[in-house]
N, C-alpha and C positions, 0 to 999 in steps of 0.2 A: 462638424463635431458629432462625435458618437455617443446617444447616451442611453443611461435603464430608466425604463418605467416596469419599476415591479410592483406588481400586484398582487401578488403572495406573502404567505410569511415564508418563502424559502431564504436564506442569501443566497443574494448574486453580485456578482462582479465582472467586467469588463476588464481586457487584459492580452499588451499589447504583445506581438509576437510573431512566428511563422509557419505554414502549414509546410505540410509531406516534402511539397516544390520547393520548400525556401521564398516562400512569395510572402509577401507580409499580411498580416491578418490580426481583426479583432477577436479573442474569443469569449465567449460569454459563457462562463462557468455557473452553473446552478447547484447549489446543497440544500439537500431533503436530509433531516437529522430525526430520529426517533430513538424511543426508549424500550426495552422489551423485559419480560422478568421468567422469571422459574415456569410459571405454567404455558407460557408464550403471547400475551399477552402484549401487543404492541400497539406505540401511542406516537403521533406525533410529539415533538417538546413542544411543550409551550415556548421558552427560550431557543430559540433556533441558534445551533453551533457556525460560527463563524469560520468563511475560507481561510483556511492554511494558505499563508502566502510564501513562506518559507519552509528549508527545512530547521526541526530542531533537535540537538543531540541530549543525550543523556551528560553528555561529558565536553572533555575538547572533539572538536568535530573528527580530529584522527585517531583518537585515543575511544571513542564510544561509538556506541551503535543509534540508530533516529527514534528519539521518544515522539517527533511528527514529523510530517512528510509535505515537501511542499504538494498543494493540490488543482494549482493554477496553469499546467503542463495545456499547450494549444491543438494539441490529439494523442491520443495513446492509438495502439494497436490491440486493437479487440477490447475485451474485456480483461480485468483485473480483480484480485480479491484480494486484502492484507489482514491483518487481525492483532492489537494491542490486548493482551492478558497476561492473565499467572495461573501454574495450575496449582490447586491445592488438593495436593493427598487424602485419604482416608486417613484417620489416624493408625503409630505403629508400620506404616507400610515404609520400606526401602525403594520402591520403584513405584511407574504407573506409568497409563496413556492418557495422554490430550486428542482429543478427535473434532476434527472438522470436514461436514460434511456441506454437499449443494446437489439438492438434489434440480435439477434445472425442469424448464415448460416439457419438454420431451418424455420426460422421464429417464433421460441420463444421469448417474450419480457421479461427481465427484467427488475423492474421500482423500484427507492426509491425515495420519496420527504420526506420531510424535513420542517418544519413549523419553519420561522423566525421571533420572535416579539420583539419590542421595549421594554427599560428598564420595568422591574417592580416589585414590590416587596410585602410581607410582611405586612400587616397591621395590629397592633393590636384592636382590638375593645372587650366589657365587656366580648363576651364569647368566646373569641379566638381570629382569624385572619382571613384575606378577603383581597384576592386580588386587588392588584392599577391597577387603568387602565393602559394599558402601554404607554407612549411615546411615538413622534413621533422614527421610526424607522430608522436609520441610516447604511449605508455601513454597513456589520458583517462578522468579519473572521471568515470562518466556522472552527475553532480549539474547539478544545473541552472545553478549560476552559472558554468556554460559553455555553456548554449545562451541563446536570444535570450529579452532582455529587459535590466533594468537602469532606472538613474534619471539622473536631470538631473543634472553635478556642482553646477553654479551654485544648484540646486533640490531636493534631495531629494525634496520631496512630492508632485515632475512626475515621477514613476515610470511604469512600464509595470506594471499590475494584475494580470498574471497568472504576470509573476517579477520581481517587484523586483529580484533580485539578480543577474541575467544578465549577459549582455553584447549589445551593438550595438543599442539601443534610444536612437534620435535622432526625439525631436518631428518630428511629419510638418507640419513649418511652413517653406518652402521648401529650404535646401541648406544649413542650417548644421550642421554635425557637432558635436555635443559628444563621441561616443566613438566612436573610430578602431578597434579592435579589434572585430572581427568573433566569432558564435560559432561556438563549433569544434563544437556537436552540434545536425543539423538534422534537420527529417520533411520529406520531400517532398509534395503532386509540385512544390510552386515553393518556391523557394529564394532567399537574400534578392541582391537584384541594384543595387540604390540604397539609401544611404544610410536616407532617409525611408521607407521600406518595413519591414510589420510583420508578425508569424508569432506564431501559438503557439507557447511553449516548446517545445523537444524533450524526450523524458524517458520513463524507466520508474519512476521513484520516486514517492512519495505526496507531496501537495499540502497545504502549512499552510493551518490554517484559515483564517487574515487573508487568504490569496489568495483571488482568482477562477479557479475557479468556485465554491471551498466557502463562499466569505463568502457569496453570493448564496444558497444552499443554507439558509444559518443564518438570514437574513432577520433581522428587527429581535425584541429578547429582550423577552419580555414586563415590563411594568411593574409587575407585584406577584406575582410569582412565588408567595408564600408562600399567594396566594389556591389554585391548583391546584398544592398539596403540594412548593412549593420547585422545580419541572419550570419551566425557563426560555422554553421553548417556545412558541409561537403557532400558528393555524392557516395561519399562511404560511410555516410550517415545512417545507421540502420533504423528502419520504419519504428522499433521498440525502443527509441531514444530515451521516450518519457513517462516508458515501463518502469513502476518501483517495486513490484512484488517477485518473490523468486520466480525462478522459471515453471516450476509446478503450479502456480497459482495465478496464471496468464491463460486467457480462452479465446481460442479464434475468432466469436461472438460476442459480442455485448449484453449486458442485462436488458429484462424486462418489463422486471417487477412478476410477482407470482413464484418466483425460486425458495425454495424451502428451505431453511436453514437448520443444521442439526448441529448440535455442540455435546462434548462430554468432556468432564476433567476440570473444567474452566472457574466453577463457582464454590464459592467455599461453604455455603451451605446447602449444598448438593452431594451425596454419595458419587465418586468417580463412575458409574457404574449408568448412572440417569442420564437417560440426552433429555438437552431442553431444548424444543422445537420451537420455530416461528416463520412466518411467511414476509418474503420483503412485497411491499403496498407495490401495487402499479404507479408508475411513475406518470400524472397525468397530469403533467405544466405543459403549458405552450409558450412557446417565441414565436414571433411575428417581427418583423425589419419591417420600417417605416421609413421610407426612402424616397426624395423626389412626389412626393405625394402617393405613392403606389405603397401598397400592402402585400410584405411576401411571407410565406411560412415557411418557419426553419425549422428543419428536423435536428434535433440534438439525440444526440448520444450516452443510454446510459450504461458507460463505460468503466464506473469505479467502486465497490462495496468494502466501506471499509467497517470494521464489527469493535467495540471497544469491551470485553467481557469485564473488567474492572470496573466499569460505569454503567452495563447493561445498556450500553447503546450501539446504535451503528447508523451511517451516514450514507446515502446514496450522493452520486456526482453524474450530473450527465452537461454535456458540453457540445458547442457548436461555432463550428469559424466562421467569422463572415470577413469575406476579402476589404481589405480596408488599411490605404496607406496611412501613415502615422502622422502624416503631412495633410491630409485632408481634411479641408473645411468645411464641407458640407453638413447640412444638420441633418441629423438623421437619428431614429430612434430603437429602439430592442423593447419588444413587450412581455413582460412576465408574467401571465396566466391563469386559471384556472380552467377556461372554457372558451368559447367564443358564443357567449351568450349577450354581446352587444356589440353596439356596433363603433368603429375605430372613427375618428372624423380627425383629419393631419390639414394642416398648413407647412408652408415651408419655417414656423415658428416653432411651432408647437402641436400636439398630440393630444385627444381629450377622449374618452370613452364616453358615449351618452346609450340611457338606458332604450 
């Protein structure tokens, strides 16, 4: 049996599943959670945020977009970045930008902004449609059933596959409008300008599985799973199975700790106009596997940053598989960290740290 000795305040949990090969495996997920504010200023929580085991919707799971994200995934590819917020406006203003930046160990930048504008919709006039000015603009959850996308009303199953639940997504089949309402969160550099005309979502959140690009990712389940140990998998399983950020916010690299974080747009008592900067902490836990009496080091991966601007926090996730049938009885142990500043003493019972 496999178990944790943590020695941290981070969570962890253990969590059964299958690597790249389809081979079965335990993986040992770690969350490092902290708090940050206006001048950058960041702290470990005192309460440490708890793994995401599932996903959860805003809504019915086909009808809304993920208010979280399962975070228990047994490898991702590279690194990932998602972000839960709202932007809030200057007052008086009809539009604005949300900006998210990383500046990385290199000093490579990567940058998305985000264009937020007040309601608008739809116009009919003799030889088609023309946009309303928009509204004054107000607080907007960046969720995605505000940026483009959405379905047929007459038709449900004539949807737009990459947000069903959006808005202003009208069948590019001559000039008939089924939805008037425009959406209020877009990426540039084109911007929607006819009716019939179509856009990737806008968005820093993670993507359901049932959408595209991740259904495509998941590819068809295998038909007798039970043949290669219950792993539902195929070899047209793509490596980014258990990718959840848009494709923009996927890196061939993994995190380090040290990556700069720059934000604009995001807090309400912030002028649009002010980045708030902060640094993400070095990631400095160990794992060690306690096995058969021998002591091995695991290298974990940290592969996930997710930023919450409504809470002023954000979570680091670094994770590591250790090959391990589900059937196995063996005792064996996972250590969780700080240092190796003592030393391990194992039986085939039990595990003790003496100073």
């Amino acid at each position: 049996m496999l178990d944790i000795v943590n020695e941290t305040d981070c969570s962890v949990g253990l969590y059964a599943g299958w690597n790249e090969n389809r081979q079965s495996q335990m993986t040992c997920v770690i969350k490092k959670s902290f708090s940050f504010d206006l001048s950058g200023l960041v702290k470990s929580l005192a309460s440490q945020t708890e793994i995401i085991e599932g996903d959860e919707f805003y809504g019915e799971p086909h009808k809304s977009s993920l208010k979280s994200v399962n975070e228990i995934a047994p490898y991702k590819l590279g690194g990932e970045t998602y972000l839960f917020g709202t932007a809030y406006p200057d007052s008086n203003k009809y539009a604005m930008e949300v900006e998210y930046n990383i500046v990385f160990l290199d000093g490579k930048r990567w940058n998305k902004k985000l264009r937020v504008t007040g309601m608008r919709t739809w116009n009919k006039i003799l030889l088609g449609y023309v946009m309303s000015k928009p509204q004054l603009l107000q607080a907007t959850k960046l969720k995605y059933e505000n940026a483009y996308g959405g379905f047929n009303p007459q038709n449900e199953k004539e949807n737009f596959i990459y947000n069903p639940v959006g808005k202003g997504f009208n069948k590019a089949s001559g000039w008939k409008v089924m939805n008037l309402e425009l959406p209020s969160i877009e990426i540039g550099p084109k911007f929607l300008s006819s009716p019939p005309q179509q856009q990737l979502p806008a968005g820093f959140s993670p993507i359901p599985q049932f959408w595209e690009p991740r259904n495509k990712d998941l590819g068809e389940i295998h038909e007798s799973p039970d043949e290669q140990g219950g792993c539902p998998y195929t070899d047209k399983t793509k490596a980014s199975v258990h990718n959840v950020a848009p494709l923009d916010q996927r890196f061939s690299t993994v995190f380090h700790g040290g990556e700069k974080i720059i934000l604009r747009g995001f807090f309400e008592n912030a002028p649009v106009t002010r980045n708030v900067e902060f640094e993400i902490p070095k990631f400095e836990v160990m794992s060690t596997l306690v096995l058969n009496d021998k002591v091995t080091r695991l290298i974990s991966k940290f592969d996930t940053l997710i930023i919450d601007t409504d809470k002023f926090e954000f979570y680091i996730i670094s994770r590591v598989g250790i090959p391990w049938d589900k059937l196995d009885t063996r005792n064996a142990w996972v250590i969780i960290s700080q240092s190796e500043s003592s030393e391990l003493v194992v039986d085939n019972k039990n595990v003790q740290r003496i100073a």
